[in-house]
C-alpha positions in Angstrom: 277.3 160.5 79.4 279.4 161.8 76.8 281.3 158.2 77.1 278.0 156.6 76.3 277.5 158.5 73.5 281.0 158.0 71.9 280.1 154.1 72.4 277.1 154.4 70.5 277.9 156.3 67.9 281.0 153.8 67.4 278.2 151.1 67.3 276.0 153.0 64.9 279.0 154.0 62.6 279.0 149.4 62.3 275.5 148.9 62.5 274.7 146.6 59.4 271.2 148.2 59.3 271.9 151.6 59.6 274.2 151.0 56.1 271.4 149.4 54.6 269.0 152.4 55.3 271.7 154.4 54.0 272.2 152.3 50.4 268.1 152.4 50.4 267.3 156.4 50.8 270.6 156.9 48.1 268.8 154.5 45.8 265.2 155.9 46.5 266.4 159.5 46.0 268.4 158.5 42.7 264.9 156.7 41.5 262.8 159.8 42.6 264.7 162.1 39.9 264.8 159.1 37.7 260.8 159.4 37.4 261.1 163.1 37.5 263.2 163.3 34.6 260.7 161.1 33.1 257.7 163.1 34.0 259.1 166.4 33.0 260.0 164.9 29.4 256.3 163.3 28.7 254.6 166.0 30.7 256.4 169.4 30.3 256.6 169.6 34.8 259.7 172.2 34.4 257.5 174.3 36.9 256.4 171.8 39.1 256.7 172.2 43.1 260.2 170.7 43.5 259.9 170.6 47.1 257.7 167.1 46.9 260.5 165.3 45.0 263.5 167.3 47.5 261.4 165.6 50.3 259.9 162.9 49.4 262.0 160.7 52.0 259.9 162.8 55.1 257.0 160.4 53.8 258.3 157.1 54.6 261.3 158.3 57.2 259.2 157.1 60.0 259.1 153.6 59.0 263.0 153.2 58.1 263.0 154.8 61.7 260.5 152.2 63.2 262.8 149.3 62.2 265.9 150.8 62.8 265.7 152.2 66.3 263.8 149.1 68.2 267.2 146.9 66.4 269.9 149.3 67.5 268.6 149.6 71.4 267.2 145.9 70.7 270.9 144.8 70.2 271.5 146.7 73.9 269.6 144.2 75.8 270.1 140.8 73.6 273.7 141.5 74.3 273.4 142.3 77.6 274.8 145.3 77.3 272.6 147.9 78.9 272.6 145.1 82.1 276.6 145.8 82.3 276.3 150.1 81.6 274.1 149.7 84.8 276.5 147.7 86.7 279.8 149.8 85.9 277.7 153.1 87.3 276.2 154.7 84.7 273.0 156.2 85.6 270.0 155.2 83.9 268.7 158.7 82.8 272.3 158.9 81.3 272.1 155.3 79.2 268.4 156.5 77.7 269.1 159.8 76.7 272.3 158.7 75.1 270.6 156.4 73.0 267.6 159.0 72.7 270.5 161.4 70.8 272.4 158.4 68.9 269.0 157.5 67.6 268.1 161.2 66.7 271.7 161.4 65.1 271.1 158.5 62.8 267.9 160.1 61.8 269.1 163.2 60.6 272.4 161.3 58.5 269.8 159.8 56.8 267.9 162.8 56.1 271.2 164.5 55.1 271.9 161.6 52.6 268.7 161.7 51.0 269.2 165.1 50.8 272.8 165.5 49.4 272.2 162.2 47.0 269.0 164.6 45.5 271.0 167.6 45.3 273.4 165.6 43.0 270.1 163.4 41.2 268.4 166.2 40.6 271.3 168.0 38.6 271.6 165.1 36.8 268.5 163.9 35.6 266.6 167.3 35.4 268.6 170.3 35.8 269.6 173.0 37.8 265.9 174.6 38.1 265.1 171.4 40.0 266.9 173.2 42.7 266.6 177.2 42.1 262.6 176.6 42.2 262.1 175.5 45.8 261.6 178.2 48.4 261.5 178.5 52.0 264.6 175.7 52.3 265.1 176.8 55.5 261.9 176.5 57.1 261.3 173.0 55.7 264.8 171.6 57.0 264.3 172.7 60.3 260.4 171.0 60.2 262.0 168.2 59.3 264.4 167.7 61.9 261.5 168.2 64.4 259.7 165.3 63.0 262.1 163.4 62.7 262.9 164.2 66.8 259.4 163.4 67.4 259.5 159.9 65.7 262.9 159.8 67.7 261.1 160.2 70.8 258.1 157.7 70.1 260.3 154.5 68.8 263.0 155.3 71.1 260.4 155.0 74.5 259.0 151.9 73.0 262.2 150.3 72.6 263.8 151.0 75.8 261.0 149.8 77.7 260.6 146.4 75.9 263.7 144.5 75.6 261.7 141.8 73.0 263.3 143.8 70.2 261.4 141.5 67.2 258.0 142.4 69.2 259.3 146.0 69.6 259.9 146.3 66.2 256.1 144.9 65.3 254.7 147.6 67.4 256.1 150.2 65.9 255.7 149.6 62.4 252.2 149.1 63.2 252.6 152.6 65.1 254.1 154.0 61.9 250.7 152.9 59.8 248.7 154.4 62.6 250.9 157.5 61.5 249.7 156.8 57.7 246.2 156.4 58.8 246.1 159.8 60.9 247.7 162.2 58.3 245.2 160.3 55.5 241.9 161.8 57.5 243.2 164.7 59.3 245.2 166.4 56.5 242.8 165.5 54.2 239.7 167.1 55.9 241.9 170.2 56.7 242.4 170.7 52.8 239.1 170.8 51.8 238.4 174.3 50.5 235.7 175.9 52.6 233.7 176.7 48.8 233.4 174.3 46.0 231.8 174.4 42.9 229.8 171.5 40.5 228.5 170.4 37.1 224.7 170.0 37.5 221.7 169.6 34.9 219.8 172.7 33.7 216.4 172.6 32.7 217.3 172.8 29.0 219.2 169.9 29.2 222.6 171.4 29.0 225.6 171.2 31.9 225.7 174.1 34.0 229.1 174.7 35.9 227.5 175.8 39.5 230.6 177.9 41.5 230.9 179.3 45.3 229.1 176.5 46.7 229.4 175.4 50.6 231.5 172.4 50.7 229.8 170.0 52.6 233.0 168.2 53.6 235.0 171.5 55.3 235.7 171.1 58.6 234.6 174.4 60.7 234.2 176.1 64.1 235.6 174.2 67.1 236.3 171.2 65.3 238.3 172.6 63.0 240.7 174.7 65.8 240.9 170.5 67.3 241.9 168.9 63.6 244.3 171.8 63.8 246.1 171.3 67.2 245.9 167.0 66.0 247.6 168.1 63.2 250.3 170.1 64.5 251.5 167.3 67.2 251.4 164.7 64.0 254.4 164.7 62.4 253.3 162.6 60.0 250.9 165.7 59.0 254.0 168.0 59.4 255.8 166.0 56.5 252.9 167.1 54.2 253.0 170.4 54.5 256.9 170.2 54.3 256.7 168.6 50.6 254.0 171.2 49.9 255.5 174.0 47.4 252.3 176.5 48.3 252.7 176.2 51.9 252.7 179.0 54.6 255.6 179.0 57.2 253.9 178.6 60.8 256.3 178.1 63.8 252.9 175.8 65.5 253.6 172.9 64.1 257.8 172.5 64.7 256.9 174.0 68.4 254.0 171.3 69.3 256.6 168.9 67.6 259.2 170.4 69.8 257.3 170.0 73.0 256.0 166.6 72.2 259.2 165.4 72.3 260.6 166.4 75.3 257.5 165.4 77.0 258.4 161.7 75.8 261.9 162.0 76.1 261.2 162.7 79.8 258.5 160.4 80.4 260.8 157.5 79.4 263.7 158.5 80.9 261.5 158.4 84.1 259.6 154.7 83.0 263.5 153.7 82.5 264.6 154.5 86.2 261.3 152.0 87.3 262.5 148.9 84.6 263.2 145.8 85.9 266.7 145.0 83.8 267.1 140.8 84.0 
């Protein structure tokens, strides 16, 4: 396999869309600090969480992902490729799960380029304490090189199971606004604070601040434990709580991330063996 894997990386390294993700995150992180800068002159943000603008890639990572995987693999099969890796003896669990890695690898350049272009933006446009104010850099690194192994899992099955790579790549951009749609409910409910307070009308006419007040909107009991376990196999939802500064570490979330992965890894390695290559 390791053969396979050379070749792929070789054909990543002069992938004309994996350079244009590349120039695209360097530019998005350099305009990220840009507005920063801007924000922290008009608004005084010197405090601000830091981690949201460090981050900010994990938001939209999936959909670079979405176009870039179902191309690469795409390539495979308009080529003809994949058809000829077959013929000289490669095995076929050996073919998918060296694209699986290839895939994964490009992911995490990418998150490394946002991320070393925003060390260098945010010293620029803002300053030092841009950098010295984020905590728990460890935790959120590794969260987000399990979600970006779980988005490497999901494009990645899709795309070696269909060789149409323009209908492959349809399907998982709709897949990545599914993602949107998910985290937009099930994170939001999950934040609502279990007390709220409101401005109501006394008697004397005057507005009376009303605190401690049941939020109608928490989510509670057994339903709440269900958003919970949603959440943590979403890794949309885990790229929230990764650009959240006030967040707790919790291993659930990169674990059920973890295991959701290999459980599609596997299960398209196996669909792979059963694919009719023409």
């Amino acid at each position: 396999m390791s053969r396979l894997i050379y070749a792929n990386m070789m054909r990543m390294i002069r992938s004309r869309i994996f350079w244009i993700s590349e120039i695209f995150l360097t530019g998005y992180s350099i305009f990220v600090y840009a507005m920063a800068a801007v924000n922290v002159r008009n608004h005084n943000m010197a405090n601000t969480g830091w981690t949201t603008y460090f981050f900010n890639e994990m938001l939209f990572i999936h959909v670079v992902m979405a176009v870039f995987i179902p191309v690469f693999i795409g390539v495979e099969y308009s080529d003809g490729t994949i058809r000829n890796k077959i013929v000289a003896g490669h095995k076929r669990m050996d073919i998918y799960l060296a694209n699986v890695i290839v895939c994964y690898a490009a992911g995490i350049l990418q998150f490394f380029t946002y991320s070393a272009v925003s060390v260098m933006s945010a010293l620029f446009f803002v300053g030092p304490y841009a950098l010295s104010s984020m905590d728990q850099m460890a935790w959120r690194i590794g969260c987000s090189l399990f979600i970006i192994l779980a988005y490497t899992a999901v494009f990645s099955l899709t795309a070696m199971l269909d060789s149409n790579k323009t209908r492959v790549v349809i399907i998982e951009l709709v897949l990545a606004f599914i993602f949107v749609m998910l985290v937009t409910q099930i994170y939001a409910d999950l934040q609502e604070p279990e007390l709220t307070s409101r401005v109501v009308m006394a008697e004397t006419g005057e507005m009376v601040l009303e605190e401690n007040i049941p939020n109608k909107k928490y989510v509670s009991g057994t339903m709440r434990v269900v958003y919970e376990w949603i959440d943590a196999f979403l890794p949309e939802d885990q790229s929230m709580y990764v650009l959240d500064p006030d967040v707790k570490f919790s291993m659930r979330g990169p674990l059920c991330l973890f295991g959701e992965s290999v459980v599609l890894i596997m299960a398209g390695a196996c669909l792979f063996k059963r694919k009719d290559i023409r």
